[in-house]
C-alpha positions in Angstrom: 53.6 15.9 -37.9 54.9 18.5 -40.8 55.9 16.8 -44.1 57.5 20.2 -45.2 60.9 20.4 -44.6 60.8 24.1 -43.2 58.4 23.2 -40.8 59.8 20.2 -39.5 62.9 22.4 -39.0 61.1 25.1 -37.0 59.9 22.0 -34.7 63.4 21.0 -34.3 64.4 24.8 -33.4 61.8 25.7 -31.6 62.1 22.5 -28.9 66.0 23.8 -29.0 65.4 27.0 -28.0 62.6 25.9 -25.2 65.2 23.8 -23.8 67.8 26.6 -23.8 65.3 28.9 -22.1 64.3 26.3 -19.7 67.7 26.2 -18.7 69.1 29.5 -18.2 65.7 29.8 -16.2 66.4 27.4 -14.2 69.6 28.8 -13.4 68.4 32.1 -12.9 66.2 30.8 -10.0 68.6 28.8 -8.4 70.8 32.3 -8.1 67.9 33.6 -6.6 67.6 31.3 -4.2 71.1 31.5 -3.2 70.2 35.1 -2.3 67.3 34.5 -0.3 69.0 32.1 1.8 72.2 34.1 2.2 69.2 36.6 3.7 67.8 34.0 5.7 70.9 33.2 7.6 71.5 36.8 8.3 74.7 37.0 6.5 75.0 40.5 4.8 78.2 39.9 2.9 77.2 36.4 1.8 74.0 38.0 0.5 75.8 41.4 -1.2 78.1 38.4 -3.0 74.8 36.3 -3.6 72.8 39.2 -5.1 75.9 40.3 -7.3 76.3 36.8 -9.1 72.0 36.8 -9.2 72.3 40.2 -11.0 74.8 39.2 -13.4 73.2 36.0 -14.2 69.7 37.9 -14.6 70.8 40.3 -16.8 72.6 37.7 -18.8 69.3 36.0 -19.3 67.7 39.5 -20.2 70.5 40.0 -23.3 69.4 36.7 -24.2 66.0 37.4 -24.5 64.6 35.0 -21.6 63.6 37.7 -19.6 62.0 40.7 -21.2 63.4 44.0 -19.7 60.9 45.3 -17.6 61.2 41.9 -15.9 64.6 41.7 -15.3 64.7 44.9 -13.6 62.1 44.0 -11.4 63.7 40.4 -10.2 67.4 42.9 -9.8 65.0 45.1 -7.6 63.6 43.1 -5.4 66.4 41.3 -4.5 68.4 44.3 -4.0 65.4 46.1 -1.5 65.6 42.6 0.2 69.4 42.5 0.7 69.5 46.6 1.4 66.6 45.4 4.2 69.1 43.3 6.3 69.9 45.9 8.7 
């Protein structure tokens, strides 16, 4: 354990912000799987919605810094090419 007060702060804010990103990834890939299943059910409109809310909640997690950029706009694009596949 740190005895210098610094460090033992870093601890505290680094298990904060691992339990932030935890969550909002979490979140992120319970959208997605909103999306996948609005695709498995065949309903286009349900999965436009459900890859709209995904997007948002990606990108959210990109401006946070959970998601590096490149990675973000992969997860967007993949959903999108799988909703845009429905036909």
């Amino acid at each position: 354990m740190a005895n210098i007060k610094s460090a033992k702060k870093r601890i505290i804010v680094a298990e904060t912000r691992a339990a932030r990103n935890k969550a909002v990834r979490s979140r992120v890939k319970t959208y997605i799987k909103k999306v996948h299943a609005a695709i498995e059910s065949g309903d286009k409109a349900a999965a436009a919605e459900a890859l709209k809310a995904a997007a948002s909640e990606i990108d959210r997690a990109e401006s946070k810094g959970v998601y590096h950029a490149n990675n973000a706009s992969r997860k967007v694009s993949r959903l999108s090419k799988a909703v845009a596949a429905m036909n």
